[in-house]
Jmol script that loads the backbone (N, CA, C; Angstrom):
load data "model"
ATOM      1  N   UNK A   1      53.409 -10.292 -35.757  1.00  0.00           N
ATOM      2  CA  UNK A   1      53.106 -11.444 -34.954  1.00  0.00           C
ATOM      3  C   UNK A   1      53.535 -12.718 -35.677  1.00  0.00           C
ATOM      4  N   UNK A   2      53.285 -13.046 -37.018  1.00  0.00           N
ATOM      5  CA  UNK A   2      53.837 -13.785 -37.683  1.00  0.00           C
ATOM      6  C   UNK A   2      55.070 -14.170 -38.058  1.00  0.00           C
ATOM      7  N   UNK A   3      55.886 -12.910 -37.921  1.00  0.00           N
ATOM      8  CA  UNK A   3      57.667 -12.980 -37.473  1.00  0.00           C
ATOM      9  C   UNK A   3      58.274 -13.440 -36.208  1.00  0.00           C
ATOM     10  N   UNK A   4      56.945 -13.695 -35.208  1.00  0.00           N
ATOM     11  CA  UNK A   4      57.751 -13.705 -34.346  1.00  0.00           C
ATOM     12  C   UNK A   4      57.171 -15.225 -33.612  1.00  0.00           C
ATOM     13  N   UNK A   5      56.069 -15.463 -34.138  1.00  0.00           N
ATOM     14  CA  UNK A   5      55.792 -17.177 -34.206  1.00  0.00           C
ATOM     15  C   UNK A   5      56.247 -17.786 -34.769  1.00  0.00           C
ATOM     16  N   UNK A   6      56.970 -17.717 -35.972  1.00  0.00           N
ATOM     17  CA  UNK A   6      57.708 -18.076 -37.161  1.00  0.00           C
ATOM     18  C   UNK A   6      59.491 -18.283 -36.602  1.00  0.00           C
ATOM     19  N   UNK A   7      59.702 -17.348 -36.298  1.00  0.00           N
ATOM     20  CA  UNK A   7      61.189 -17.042 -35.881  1.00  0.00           C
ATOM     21  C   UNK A   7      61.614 -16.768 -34.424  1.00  0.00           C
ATOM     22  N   UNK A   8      60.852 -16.354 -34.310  1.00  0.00           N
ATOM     23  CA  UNK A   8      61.580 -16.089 -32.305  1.00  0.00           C
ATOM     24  C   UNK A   8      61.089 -16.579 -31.300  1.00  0.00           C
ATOM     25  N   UNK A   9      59.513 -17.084 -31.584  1.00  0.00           N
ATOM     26  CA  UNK A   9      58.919 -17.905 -30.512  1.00  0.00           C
ATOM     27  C   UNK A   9      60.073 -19.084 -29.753  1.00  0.00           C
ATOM     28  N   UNK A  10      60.670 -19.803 -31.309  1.00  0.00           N
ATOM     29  CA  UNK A  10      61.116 -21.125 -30.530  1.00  0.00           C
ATOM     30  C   UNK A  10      62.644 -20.892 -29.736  1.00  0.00           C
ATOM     31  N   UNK A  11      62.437 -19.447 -30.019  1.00  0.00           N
ATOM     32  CA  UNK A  11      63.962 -19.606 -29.499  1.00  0.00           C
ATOM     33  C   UNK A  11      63.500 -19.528 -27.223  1.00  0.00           C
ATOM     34  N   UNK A  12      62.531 -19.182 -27.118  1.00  0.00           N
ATOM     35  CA  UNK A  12      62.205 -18.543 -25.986  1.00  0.00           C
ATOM     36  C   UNK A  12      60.378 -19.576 -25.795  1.00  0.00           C
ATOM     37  N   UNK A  13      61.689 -21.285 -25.999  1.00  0.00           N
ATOM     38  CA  UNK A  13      60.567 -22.550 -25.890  1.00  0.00           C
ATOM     39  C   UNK A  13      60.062 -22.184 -24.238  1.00  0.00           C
ATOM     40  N   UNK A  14      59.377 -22.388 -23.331  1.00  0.00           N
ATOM     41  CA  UNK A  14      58.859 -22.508 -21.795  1.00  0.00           C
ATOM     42  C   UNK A  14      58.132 -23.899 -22.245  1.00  0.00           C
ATOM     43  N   UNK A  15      58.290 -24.154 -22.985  1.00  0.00           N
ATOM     44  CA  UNK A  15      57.046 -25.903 -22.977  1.00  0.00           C
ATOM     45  C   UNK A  15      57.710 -26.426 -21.883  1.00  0.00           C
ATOM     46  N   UNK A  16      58.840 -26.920 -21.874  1.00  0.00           N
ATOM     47  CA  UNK A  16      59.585 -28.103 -20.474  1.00  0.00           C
ATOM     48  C   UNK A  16      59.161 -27.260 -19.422  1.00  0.00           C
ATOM     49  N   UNK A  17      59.080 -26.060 -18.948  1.00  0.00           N
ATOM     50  CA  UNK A  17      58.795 -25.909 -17.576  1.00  0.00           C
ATOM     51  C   UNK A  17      57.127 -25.855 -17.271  1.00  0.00           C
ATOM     52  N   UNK A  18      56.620 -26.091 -18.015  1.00  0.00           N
ATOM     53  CA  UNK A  18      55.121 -26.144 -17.739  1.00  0.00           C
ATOM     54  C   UNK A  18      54.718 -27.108 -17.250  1.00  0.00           C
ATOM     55  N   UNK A  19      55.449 -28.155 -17.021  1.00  0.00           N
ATOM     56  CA  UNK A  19      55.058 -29.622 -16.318  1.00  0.00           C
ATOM     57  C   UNK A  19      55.239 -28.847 -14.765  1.00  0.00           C
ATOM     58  N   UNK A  20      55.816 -27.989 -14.535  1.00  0.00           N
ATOM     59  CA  UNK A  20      56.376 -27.603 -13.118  1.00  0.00           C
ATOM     60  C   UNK A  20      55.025 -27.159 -12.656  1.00  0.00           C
ATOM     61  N   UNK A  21      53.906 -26.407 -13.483  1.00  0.00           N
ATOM     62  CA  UNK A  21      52.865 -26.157 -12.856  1.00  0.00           C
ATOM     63  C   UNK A  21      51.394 -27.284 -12.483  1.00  0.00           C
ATOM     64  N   UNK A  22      51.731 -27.155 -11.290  1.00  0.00           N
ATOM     65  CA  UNK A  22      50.635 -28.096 -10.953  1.00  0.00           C
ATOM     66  C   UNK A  22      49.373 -27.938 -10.762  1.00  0.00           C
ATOM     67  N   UNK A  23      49.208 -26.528 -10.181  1.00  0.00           N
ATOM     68  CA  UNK A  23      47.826 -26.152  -9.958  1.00  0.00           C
ATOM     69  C   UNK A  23      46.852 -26.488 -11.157  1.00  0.00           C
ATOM     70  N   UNK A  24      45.534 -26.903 -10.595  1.00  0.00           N
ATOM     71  CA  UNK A  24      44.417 -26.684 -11.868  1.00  0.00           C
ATOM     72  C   UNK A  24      44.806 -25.123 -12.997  1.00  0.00           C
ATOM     73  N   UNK A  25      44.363 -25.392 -13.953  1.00  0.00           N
ATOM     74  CA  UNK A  25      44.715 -24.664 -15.131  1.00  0.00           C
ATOM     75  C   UNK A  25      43.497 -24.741 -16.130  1.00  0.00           C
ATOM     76  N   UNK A  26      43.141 -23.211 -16.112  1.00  0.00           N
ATOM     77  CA  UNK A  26      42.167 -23.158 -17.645  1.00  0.00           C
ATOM     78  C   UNK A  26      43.110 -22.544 -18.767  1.00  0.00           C
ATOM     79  N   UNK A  27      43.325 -23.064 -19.377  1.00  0.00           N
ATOM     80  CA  UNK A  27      43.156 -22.169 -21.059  1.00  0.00           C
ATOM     81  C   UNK A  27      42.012 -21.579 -21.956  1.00  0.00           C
ATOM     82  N   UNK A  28      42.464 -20.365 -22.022  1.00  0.00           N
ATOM     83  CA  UNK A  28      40.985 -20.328 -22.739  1.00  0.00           C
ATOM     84  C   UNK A  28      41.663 -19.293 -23.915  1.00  0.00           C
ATOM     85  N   UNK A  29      40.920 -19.683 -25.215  1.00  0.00           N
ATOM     86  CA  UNK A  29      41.463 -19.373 -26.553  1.00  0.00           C
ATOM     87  C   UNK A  29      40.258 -19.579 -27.409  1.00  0.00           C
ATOM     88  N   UNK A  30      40.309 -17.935 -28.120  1.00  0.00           N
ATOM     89  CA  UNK A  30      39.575 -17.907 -29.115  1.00  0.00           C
ATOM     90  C   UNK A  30      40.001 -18.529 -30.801  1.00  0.00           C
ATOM     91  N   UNK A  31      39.045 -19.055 -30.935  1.00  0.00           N
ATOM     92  CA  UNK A  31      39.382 -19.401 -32.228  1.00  0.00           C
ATOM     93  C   UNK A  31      39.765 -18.741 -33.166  1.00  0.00           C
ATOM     94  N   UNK A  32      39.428 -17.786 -33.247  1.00  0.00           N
ATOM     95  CA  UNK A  32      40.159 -16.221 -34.294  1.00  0.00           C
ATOM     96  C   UNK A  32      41.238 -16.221 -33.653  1.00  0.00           C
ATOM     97  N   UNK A  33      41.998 -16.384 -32.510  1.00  0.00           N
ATOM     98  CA  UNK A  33      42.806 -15.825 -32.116  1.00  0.00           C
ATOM     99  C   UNK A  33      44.471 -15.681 -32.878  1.00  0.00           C
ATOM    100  N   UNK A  34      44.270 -14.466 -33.267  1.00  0.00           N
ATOM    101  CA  UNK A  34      45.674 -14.043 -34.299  1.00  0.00           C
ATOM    102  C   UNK A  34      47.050 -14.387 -33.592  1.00  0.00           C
ATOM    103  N   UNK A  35      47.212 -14.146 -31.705  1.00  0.00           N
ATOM    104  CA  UNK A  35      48.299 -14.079 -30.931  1.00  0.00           C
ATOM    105  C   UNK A  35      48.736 -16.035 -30.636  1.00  0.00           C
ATOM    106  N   UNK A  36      47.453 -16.731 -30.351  1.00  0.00           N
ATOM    107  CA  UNK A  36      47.775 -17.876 -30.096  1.00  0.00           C
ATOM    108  C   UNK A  36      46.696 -18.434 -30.644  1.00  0.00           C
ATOM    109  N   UNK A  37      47.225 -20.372 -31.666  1.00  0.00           N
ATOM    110  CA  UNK A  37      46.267 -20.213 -32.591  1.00  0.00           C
ATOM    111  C   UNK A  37      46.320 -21.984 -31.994  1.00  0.00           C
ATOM    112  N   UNK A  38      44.917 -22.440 -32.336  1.00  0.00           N
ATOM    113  CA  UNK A  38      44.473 -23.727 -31.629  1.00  0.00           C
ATOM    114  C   UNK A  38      45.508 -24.646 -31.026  1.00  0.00           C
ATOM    115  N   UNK A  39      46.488 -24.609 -31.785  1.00  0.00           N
ATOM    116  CA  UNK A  39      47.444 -25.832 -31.819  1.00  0.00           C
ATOM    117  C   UNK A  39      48.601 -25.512 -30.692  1.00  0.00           C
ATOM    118  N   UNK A  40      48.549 -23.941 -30.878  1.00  0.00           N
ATOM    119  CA  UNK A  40      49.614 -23.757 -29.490  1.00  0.00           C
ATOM    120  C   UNK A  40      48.774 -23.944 -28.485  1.00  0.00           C
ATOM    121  N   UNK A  41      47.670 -23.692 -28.320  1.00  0.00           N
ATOM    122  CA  UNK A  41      46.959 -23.987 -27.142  1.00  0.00           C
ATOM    123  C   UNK A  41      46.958 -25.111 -26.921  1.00  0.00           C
ATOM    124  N   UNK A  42      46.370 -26.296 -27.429  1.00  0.00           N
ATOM    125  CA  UNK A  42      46.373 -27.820 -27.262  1.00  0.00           C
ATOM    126  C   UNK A  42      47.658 -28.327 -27.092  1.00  0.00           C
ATOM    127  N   UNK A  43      49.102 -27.668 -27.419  1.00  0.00           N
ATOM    128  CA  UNK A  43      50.615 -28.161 -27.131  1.00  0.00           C
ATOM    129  C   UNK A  43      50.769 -27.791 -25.488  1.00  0.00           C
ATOM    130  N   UNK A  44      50.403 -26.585 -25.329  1.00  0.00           N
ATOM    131  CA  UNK A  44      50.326 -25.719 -23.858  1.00  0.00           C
ATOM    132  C   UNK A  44      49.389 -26.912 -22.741  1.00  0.00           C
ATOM    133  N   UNK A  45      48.294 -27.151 -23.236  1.00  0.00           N
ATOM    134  CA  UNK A  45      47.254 -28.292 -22.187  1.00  0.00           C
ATOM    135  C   UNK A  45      48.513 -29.286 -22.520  1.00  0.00           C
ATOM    136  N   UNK A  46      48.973 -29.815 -23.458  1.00  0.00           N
ATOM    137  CA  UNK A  46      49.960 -30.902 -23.608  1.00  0.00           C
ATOM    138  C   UNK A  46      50.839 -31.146 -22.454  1.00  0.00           C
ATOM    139  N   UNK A  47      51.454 -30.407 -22.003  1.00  0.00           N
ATOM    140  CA  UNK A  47      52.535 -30.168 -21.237  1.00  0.00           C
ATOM    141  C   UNK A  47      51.860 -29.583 -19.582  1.00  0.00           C
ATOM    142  N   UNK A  48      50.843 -29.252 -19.509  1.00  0.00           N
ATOM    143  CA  UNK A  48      50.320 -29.457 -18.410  1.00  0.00           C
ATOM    144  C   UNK A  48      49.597 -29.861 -17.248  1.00  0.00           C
ATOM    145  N   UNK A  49      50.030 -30.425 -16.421  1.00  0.00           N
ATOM    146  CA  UNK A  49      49.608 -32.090 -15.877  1.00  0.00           C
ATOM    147  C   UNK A  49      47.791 -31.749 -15.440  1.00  0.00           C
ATOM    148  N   UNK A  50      47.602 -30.882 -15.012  1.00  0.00           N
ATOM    149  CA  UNK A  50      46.212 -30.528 -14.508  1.00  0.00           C
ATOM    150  C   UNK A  50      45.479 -29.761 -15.031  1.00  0.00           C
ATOM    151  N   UNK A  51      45.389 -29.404 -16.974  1.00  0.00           N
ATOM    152  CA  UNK A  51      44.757 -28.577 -17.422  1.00  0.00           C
ATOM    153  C   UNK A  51      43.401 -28.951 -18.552  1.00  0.00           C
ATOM    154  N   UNK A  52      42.801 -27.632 -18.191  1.00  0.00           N
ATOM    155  CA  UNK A  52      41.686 -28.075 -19.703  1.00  0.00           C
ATOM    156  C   UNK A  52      41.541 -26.890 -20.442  1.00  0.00           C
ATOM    157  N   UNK A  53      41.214 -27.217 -21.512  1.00  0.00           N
ATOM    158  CA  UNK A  53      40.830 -26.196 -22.542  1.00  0.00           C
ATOM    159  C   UNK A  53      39.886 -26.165 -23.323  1.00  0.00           C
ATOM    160  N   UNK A  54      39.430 -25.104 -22.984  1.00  0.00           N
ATOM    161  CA  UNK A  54      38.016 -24.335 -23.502  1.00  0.00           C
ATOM    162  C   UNK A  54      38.558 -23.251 -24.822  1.00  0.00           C
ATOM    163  N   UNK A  55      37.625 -24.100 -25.970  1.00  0.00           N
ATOM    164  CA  UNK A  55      37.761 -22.937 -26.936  1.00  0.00           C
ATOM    165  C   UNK A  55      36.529 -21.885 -27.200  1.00  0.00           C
ATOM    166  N   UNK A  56      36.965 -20.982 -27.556  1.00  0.00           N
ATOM    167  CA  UNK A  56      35.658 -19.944 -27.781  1.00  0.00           C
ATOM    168  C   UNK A  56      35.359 -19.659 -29.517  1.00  0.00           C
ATOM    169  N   UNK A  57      34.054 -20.285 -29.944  1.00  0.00           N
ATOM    170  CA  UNK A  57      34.590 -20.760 -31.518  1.00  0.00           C
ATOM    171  C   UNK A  57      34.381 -19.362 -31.878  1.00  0.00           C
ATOM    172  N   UNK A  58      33.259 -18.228 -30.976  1.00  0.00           N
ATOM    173  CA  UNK A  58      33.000 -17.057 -31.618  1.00  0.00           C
ATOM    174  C   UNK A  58      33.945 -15.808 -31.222  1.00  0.00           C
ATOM    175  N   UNK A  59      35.148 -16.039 -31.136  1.00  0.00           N
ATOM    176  CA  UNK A  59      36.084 -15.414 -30.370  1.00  0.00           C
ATOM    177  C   UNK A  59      37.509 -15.228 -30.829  1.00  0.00           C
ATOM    178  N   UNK A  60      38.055 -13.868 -30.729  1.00  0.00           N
ATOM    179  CA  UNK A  60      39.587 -14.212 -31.388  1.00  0.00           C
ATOM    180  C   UNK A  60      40.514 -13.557 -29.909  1.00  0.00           C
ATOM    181  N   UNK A  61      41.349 -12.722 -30.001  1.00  0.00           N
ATOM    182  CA  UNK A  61      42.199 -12.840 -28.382  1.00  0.00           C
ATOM    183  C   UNK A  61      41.326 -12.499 -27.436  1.00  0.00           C
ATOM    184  N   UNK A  62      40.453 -11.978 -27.455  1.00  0.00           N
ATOM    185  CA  UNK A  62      39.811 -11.295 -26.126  1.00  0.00           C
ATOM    186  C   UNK A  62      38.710 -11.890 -25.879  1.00  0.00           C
ATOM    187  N   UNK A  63      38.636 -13.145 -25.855  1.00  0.00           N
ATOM    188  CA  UNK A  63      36.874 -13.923 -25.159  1.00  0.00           C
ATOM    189  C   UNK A  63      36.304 -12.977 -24.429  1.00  0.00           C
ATOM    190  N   UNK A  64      36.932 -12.429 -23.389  1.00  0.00           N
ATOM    191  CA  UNK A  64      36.415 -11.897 -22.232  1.00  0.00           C
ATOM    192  C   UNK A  64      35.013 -10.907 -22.873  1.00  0.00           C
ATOM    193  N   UNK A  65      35.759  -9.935 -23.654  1.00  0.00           N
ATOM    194  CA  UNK A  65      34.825  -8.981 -24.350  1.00  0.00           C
ATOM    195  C   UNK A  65      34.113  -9.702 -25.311  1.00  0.00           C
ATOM    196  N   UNK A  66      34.479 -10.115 -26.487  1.00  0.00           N
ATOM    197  CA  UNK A  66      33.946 -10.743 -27.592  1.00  0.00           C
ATOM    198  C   UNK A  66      32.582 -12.074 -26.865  1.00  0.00           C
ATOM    199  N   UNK A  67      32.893 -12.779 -25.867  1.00  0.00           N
ATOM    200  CA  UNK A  67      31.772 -13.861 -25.804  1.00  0.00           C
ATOM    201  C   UNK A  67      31.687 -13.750 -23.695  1.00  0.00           C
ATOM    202  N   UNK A  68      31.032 -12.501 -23.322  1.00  0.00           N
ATOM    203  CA  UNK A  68      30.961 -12.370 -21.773  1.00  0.00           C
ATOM    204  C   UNK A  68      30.434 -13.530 -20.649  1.00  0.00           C
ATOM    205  N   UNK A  69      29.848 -13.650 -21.647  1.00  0.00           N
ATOM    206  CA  UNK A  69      28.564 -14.507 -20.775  1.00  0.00           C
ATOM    207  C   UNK A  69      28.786 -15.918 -20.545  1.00  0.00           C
ATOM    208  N   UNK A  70      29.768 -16.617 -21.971  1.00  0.00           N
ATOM    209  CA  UNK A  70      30.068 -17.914 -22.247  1.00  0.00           C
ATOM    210  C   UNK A  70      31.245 -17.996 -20.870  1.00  0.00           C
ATOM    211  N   UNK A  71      32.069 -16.892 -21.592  1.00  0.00           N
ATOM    212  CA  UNK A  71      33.396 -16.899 -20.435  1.00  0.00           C
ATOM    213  C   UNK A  71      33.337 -16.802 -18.863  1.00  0.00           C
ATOM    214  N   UNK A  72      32.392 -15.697 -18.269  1.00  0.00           N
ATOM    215  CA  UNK A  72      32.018 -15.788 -17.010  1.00  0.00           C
ATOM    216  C   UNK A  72      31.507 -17.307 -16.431  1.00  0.00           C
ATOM    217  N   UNK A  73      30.894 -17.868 -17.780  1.00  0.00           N
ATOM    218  CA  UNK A  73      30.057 -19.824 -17.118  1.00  0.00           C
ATOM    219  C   UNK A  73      31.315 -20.365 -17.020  1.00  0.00           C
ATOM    220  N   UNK A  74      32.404 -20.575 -18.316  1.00  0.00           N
ATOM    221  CA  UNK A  74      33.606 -21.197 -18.033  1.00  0.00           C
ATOM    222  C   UNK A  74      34.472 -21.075 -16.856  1.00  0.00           C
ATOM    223  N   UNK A  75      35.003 -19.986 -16.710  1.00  0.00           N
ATOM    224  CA  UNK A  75      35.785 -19.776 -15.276  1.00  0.00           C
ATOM    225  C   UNK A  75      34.641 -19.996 -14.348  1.00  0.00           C
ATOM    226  N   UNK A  76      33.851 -19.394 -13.767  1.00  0.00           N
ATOM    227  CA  UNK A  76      32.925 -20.109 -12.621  1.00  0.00           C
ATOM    228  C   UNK A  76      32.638 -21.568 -12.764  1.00  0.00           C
ATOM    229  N   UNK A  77      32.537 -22.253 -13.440  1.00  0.00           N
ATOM    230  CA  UNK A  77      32.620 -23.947 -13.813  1.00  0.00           C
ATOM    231  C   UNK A  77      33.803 -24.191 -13.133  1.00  0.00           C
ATOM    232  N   UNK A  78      35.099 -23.468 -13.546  1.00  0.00           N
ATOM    233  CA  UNK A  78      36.158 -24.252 -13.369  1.00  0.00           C
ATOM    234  C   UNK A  78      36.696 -24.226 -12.126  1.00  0.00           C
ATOM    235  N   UNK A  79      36.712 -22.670 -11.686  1.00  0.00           N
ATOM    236  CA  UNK A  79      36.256 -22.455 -10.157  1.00  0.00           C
ATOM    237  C   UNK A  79      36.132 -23.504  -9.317  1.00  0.00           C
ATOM    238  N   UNK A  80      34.265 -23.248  -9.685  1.00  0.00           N
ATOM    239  CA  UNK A  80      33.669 -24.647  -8.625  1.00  0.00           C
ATOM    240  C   UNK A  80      34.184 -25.504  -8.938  1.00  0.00           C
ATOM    241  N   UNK A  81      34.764 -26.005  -9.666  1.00  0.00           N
ATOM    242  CA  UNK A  81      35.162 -27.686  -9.834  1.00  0.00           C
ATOM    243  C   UNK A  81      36.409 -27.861  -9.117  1.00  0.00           C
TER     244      UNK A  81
END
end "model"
wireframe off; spacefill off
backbone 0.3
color backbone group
């Protein structure tokens, strides 16, 4: 994973087309998370006109499993909103 954030991510940039998405947008990212790590997340909300981001501090890729209860309030929040 580190070879390929390091070296091949930038070749296969999508940042410029993310302005194209308009719909509301959650991010949601664990703070452990080994695959995507705070800063790509906050570059990702960067580039997208209608998004927010929720971090999960007790959490690394899989909120869903790792923090259930937090994550089910987040998406239903964002939902209703």
């Amino acid at each position: 994973m580190n070879t390929f954030n390091d070296k091949e991510a930038a070749a296969i940039d999508l940042r410029p087309h993310l302005k194209k998405i308009t719909v509301p947008t959650l991010v949601i990212l664990g703070r452990h998370d080994f695959i995507t790590n705070v800063a790509m997340a906050k570059e990702m909300v960067k580039h997208l006109p209608n998004a927010r981001l929720e971090i999960f501090e007790d959490s690394g890729h899989f909120a869903l499993v790792e923090e259930p209860e937090k994550f089910y309030r987040a998406v239903k929040g964002f939902v209703e909103s």
